[in-house]
Steps between C-alpha positions, in 0.01 A plus 500: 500500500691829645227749501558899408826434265309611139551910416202738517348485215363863330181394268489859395917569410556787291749480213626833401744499168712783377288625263222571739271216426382344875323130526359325780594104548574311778802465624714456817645828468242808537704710251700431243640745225576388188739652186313322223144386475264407220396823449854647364668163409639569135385100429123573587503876382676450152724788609850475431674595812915486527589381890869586507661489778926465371442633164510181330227637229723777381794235507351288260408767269843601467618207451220443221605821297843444560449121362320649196693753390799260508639419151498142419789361423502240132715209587894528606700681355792316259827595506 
């Protein structure tokens, strides 16, 4: 068995997310930084929170109004 091949391993990592919450696990790495954690995750908060990054929100909007405010057509037309 080749000896000295695993990592170094941090027992005390620290975790640091955008929001500003900062844990301590263990971990390969000795920092890591994080956008989302538990803390401001809109599934664990109940927070709604929109991540758009190419506008696709405000695309389907439109396209919801737009689709609503349509007239609906009854049947073809005869001539």
């Amino acid at each position: 068995m080749k000896s000295d091949i695993h990592p170094k391993y941090f027992s005390e990592a620290i975790i640091s997310c955008a929001c500003g919450n900062k844990m301590k696990l263990g971990s390969t790495k000795e920092l890591i930084e994080v956008e989302i954690c538990a803390q401001c995750h809109p599934y664990y908060t109940g927070k709604e929170k929109l991540i758009d990054t190419a506008g696709r929100v405000d695309k389907f909007k439109k396209r919801l109004t737009k689709a609503s405010t349509k007239p609906k057509q009854r049947g073809k037309a005869r001539k």
